[in-house]
C-alpha positions in Angstrom: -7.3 100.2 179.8 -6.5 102.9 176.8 -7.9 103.1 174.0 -5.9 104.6 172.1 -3.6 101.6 172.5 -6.3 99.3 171.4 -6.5 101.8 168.6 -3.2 102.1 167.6 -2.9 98.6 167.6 -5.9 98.0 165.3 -4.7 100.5 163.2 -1.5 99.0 162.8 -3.4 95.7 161.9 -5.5 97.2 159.4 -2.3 99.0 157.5 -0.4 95.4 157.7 -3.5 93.7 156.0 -3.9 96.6 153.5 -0.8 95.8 152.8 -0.4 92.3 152.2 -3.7 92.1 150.4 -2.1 94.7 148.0 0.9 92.6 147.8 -0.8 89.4 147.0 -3.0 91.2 144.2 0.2 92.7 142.5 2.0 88.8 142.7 -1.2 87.2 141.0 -1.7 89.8 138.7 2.4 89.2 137.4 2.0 85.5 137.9 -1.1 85.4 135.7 1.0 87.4 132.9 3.9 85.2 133.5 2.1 82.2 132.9 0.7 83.4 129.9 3.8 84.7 128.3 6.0 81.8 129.2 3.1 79.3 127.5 3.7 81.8 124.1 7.7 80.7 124.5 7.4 77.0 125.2 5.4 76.9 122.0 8.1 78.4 119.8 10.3 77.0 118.1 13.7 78.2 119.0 16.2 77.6 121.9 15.9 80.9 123.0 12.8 81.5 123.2 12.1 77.8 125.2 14.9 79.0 127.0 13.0 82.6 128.5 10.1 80.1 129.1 12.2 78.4 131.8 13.1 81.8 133.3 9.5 82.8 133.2 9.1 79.3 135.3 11.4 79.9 138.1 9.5 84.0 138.2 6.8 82.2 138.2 8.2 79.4 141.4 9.5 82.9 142.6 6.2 84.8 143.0 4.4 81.4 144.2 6.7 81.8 147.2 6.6 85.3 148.2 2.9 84.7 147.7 3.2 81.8 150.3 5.3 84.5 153.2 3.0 87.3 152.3 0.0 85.0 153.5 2.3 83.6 156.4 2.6 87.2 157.2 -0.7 88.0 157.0 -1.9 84.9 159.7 1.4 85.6 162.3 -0.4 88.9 163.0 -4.0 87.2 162.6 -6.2 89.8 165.0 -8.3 86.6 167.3 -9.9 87.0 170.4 -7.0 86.4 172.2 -4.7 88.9 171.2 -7.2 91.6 171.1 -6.2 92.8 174.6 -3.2 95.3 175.1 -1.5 92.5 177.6 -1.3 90.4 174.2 0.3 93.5 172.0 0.9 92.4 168.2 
């Protein structure tokens, strides 16, 4: 068996789990702004301003989403016993 396979593929695991985590952080970090800012708009009193609190919704539907594939992604690649050995690959 090689190591360096086993490795190579753990290392390739870690990055895509670096990655994803970062991703998630960055998508609740906006989503928490966007919730707060569209909340200042739907309290106004003017059409416009109700009307960027809807387009802050559907950011908001937006990043709940890509929140939802970045986790999908995330457990596709999940490392288990299973797929631990180079036979498996990820």
């Amino acid at each position: 068996m090689n190591t360096n396979n086993r490795t190579d593929r753990w290392g390739n695991w870690i990055g895509r789990a670096r990655v994803c985590f970062r991703v998630a952080g960055a998508i609740d970090s906006t989503a928490t702004t966007l919730v707060a800012s569209a909340k200042e708009f739907e309290a106004a009193n003017d059409d416009a301003a109700r009307e960027a609190a809807n387009a802050l919704r559907v950011a908001e539907a937006a990043l709940i989403r890509a929140r939802e594939a970045v986790h999908a992604a995330l457990q596709a690649k999940q490392m288990t016993p299973a797929n631990r050995e180079v036979s498996y690959g990820l």
